[in-house]
LOLOZA-235422 format. One line per field, with one value per residue (C-alpha): residue number from 1; x, y, z. Coordinates in Angstrom, 3 decimals, m for minus. Example, Ala and Ser with C-alpha at 12.3 -4.5 7.8 and 13.67 -1.06 7.14 Angstrom:
2
k: c(1, 2)
X: c(12.300, 13.670)
Y: c(m4.500, m1.060)
Z: c(7.800, 7.140)
This chain:
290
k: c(1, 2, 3, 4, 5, 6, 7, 8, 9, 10, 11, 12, 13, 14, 15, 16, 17, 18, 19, 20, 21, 22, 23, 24, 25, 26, 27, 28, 29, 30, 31, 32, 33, 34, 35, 36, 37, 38, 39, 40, 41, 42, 43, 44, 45, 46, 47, 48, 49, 50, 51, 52, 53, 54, 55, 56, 57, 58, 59, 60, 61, 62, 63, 64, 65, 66, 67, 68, 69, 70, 71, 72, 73, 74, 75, 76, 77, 78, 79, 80, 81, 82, 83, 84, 85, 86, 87, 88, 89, 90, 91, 92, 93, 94, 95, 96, 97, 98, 99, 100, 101, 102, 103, 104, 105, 106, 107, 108, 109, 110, 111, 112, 113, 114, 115, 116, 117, 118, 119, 120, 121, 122, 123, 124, 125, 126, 127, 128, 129, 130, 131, 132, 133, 134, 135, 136, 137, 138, 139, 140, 141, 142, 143, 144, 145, 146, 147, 148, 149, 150, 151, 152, 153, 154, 155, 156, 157, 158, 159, 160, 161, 162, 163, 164, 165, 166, 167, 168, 169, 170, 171, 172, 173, 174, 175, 176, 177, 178, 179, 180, 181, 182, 183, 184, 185, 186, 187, 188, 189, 190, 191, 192, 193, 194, 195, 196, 197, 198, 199, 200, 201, 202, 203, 204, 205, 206, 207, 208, 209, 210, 211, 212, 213, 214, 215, 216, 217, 218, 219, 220, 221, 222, 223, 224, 225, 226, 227, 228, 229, 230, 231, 232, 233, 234, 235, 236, 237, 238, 239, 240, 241, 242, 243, 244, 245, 246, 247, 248, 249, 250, 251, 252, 253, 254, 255, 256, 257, 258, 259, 260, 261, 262, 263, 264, 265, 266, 267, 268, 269, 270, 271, 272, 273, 274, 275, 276, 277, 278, 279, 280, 281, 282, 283, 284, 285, 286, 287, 288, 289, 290)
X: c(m43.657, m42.843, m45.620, m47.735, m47.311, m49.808, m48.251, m49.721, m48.900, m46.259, m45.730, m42.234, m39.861, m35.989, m33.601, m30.051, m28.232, m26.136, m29.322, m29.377, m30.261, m33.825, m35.023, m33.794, m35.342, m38.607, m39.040, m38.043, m41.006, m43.176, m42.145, m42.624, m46.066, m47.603, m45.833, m44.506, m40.932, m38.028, m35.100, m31.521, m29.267, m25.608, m23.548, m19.958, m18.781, m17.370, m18.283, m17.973, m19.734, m23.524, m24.270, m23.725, m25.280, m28.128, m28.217, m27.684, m31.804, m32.938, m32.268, m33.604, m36.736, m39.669, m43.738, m43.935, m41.905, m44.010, m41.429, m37.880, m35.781, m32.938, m30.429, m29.476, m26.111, m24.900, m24.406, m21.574, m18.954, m20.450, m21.429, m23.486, m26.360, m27.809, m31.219, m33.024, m31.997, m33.112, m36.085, m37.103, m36.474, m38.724, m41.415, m41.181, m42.529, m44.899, m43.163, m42.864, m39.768, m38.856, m35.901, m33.721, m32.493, m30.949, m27.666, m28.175, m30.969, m28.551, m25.854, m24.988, m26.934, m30.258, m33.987, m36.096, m38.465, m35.503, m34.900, m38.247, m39.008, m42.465, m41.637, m38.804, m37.732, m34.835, m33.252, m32.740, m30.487, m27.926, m27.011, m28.996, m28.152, m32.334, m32.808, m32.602, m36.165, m37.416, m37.602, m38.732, m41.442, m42.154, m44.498, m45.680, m49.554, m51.297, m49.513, m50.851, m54.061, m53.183, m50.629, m51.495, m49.590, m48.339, m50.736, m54.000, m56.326, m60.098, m59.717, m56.340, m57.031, m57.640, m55.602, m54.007, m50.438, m51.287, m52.557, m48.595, m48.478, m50.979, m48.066, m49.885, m48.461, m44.786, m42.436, m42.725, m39.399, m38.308, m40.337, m39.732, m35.728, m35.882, m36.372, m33.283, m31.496, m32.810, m31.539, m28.247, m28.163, m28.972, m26.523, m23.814, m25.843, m26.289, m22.988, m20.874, m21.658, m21.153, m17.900, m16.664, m17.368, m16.572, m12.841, m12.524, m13.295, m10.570, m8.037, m7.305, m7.720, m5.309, m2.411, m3.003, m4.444, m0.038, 0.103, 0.775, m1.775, m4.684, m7.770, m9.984, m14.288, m15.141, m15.032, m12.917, m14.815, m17.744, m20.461, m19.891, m19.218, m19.314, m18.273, m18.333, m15.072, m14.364, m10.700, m9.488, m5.897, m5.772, m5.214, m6.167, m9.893, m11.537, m11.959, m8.156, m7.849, m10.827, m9.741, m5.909, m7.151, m9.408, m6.865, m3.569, m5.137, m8.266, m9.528, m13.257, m14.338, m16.650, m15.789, m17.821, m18.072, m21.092, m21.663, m19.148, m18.068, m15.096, m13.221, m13.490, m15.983, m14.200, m17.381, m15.832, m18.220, m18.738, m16.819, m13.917, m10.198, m7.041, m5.431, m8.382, m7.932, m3.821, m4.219, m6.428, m3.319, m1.155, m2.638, m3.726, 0.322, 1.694, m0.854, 0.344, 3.807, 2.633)
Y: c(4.122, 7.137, 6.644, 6.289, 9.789, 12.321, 15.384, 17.474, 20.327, 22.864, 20.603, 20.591, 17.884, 18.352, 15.120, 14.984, 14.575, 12.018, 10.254, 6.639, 6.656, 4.748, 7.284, 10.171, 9.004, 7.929, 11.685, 12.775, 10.732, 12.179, 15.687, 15.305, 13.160, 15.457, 18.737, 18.638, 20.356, 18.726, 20.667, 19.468, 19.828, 19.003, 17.577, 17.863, 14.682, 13.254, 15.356, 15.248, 18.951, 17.760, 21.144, 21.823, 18.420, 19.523, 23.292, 21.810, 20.622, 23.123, 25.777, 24.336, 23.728, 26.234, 27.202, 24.488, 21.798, 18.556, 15.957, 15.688, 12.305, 11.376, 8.656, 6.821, 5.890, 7.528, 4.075, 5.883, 6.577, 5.377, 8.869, 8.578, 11.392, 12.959, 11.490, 12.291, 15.864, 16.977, 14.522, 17.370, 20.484, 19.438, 18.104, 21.700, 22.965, 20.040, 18.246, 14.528, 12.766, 9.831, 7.786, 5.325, 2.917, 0.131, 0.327, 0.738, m1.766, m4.370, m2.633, m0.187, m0.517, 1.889, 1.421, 2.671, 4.968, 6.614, 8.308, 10.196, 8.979, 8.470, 6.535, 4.193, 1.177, m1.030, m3.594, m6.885, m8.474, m6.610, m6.468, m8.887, m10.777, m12.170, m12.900, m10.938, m9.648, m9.179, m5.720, m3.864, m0.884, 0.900, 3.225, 5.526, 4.434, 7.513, 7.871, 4.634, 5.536, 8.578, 6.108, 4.625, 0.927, 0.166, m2.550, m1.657, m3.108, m2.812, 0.087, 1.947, 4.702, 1.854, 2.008, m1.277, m1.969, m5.149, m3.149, m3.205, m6.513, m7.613, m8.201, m11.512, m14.534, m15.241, m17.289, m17.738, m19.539, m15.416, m14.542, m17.982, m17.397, m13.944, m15.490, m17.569, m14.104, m12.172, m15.609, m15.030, m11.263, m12.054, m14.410, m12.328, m8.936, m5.286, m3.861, m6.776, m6.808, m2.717, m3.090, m5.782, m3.907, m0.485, m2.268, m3.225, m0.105, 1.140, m1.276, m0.955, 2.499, 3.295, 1.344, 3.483, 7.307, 8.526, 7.882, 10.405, 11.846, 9.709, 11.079, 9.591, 9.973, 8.672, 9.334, 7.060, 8.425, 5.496, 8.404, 9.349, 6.038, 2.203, m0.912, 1.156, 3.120, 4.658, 6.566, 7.712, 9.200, 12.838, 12.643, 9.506, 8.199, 5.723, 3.021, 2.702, 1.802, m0.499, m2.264, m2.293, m4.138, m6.613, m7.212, m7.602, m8.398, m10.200, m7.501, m6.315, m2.963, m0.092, 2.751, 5.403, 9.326, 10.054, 14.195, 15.006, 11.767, 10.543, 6.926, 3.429, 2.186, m0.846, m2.614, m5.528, m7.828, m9.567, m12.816, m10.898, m10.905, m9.000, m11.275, m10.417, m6.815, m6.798, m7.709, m5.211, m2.988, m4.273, m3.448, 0.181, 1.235, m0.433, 1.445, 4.975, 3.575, 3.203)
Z: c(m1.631, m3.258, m5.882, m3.031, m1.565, m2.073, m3.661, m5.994, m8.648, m7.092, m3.860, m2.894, m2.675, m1.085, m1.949, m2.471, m5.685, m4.045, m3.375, m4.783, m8.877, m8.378, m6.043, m7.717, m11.095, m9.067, m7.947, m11.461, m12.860, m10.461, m11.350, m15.117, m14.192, m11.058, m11.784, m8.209, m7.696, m7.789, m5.223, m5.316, m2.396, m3.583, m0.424, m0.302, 1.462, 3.299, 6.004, 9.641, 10.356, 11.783, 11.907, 7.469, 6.824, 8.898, 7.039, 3.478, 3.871, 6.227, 4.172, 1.324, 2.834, 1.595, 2.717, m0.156, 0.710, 1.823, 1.647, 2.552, 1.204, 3.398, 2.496, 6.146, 4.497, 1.257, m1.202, m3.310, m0.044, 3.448, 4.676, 7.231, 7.628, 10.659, 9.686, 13.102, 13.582, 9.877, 10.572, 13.782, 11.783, 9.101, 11.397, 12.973, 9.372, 8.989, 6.491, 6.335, 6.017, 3.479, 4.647, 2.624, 5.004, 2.053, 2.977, 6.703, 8.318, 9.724, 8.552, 12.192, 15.404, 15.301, 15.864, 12.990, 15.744, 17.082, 13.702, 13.736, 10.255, 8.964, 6.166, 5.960, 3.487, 3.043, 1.175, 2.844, 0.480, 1.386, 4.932, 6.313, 3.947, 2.818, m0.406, m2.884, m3.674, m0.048, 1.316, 4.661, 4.683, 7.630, 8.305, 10.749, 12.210, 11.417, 8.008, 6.723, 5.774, 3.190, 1.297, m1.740, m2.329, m5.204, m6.138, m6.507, m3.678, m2.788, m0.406, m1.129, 1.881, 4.392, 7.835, 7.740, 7.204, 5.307, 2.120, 0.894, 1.013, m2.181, m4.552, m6.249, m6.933, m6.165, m4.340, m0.810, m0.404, m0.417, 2.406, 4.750, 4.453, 5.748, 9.395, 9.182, 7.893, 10.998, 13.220, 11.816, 12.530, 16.167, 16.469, 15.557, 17.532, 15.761, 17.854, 17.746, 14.099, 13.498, 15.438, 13.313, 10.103, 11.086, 12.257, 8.866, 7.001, 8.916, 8.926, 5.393, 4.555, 7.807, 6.175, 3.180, 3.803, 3.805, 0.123, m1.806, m3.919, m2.145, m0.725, 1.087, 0.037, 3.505, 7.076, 9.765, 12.538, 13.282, 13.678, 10.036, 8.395, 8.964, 6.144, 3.053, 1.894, m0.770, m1.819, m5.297, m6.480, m7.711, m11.558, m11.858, m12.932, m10.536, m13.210, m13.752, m10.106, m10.240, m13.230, m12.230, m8.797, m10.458, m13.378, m10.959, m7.756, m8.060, m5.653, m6.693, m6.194, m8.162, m9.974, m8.478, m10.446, m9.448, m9.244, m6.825, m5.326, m7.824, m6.357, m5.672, m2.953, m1.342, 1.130, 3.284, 5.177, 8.123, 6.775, 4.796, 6.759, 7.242, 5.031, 2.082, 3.364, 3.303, m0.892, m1.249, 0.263, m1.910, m4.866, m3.920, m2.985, m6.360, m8.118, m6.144, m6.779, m10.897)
């Protein structure tokens, strides 16, 4: 979708460093292709202040700018952005908004209209668990038309929804499963299942956040963050916690230094328990205690 906006020469676009790696590069290709202007905002997270996350783009934001990228859910510590608000101050300075909903379409309770977005994609392998392959685009009516797809199709300016959907041959199997995904996300129901996950985030980085030198990457507050944690040890490099919890423990996490974000992101699910949770415990006070 990105490939698919039409920016030009000196067109201005404001994204995040902390902005997921294929999107960043994506824009970065653009720049060096289109000549279009690449500017950075660098968060400092986690954050709980609406009112800085909100400044950190609006005062980036130029007579040039044409796009603004927003990340629903930060992938590298669970920070949760106030998509909607910047969403309003950039549509007050006619710029249209990209949003990266991977990590949170069936992740926290939301409708996709509600965030004032006019574009927005996601990955369905992840939380609602589809296949991997399958993906969600949305787009706003009267933005369709002035988006090129991907795939080239007889009339790429056309106002119909469908045009993104000429991807050739491939296997359908993909496509048919994501209705039994969606079946098993109602089942379990959007709050039920943000209550469940948010409980775990929280369960295991309460019985840890008094250790000493820890510090903690993500917010407990539910407005700010949901499943995804992430904590690291001052002095201490994220990958020697990672590898001392897969090594001892059996416990799987990532190793996260990413610009300013240095830690391990721990990401229970729906299925994982106290018990899985109370290992994962374990492990991270005998490595404070090491």
């Amino acid at each position: 979708m990105i490939f698919g906006l039409q920016l030009k020469a000196g067109d201005e676009v404001v994204a995040a460093k902390q902005d997921y790696p294929n999107m960043v590069n994506a824009y970065k290709q653009r720049e060096h292709r289109d000549g279009i202007k690449m500017v950075w905002i660098n968060l400092e997270l986690p954050s709980e202040d609406e009112q800085y996350l909100v400044k950190q783009y609006v005062n980036a934001f130029t007579p040039r700018t044409k796009v603004v990228h927003l990340t629903h859910i930060i992938n590298w510590n669970g920070q949760i952005l106030p998509v909607k608000l910047i969403a309003q101050e950039a549509h007050k300075r006619g710029i249209e908004v990209v949003v990266d909903g991977a990590h949170s379409f069936a992740h926290f309770d939301f409708k996709v209209p509600d965030l004032d977005a006019d574009y927005f994609a996601a990955s369905l392998h992840k939380w609602l668990y589809a296949p991997i392959g399958s993906g969600l685009l949305y787009v706003k009516k009267e933005k369709i038309k002035n988006l090129y797809p991907l795939f080239a199709v007889d009339n790429p300016l056309k106002d119909d929804i469908r045009k993104f959907e000429a991807l050739g041959t491939r296997p359908f199997f993909i496509e048919q499963a994501i209705g039994k995904a969606i079946e098993f996300h109602d089942m379990i129901g959007s709050e039920r299942k943000e209550k469940r996950l948010h409980y775990l985030k929280n369960y295991w980085m309460e019985k840890v956040k008094d250790l000493p030198g820890i510090y903690f990457n993500t917010s407990l507050h539910p407005k700010w963050g949901c499943a995804i944690g992430n904590i690291g040890f001052t002095g201490r490099k994220p990958g020697e916690l990672d590898s001392f919890l897969l090594d001892k423990y059996k416990v799987h996490t990532v190793g996260i230094e990413w610009e300013n974000i240095k830690g391990i992101r721990v990401t229970p699910n729906v299925y994982t328990t106290t018990k899985n949770l109370d290992v994962l415990v374990e492990g991270v006070r005998a490595f404070a205690k090491g």
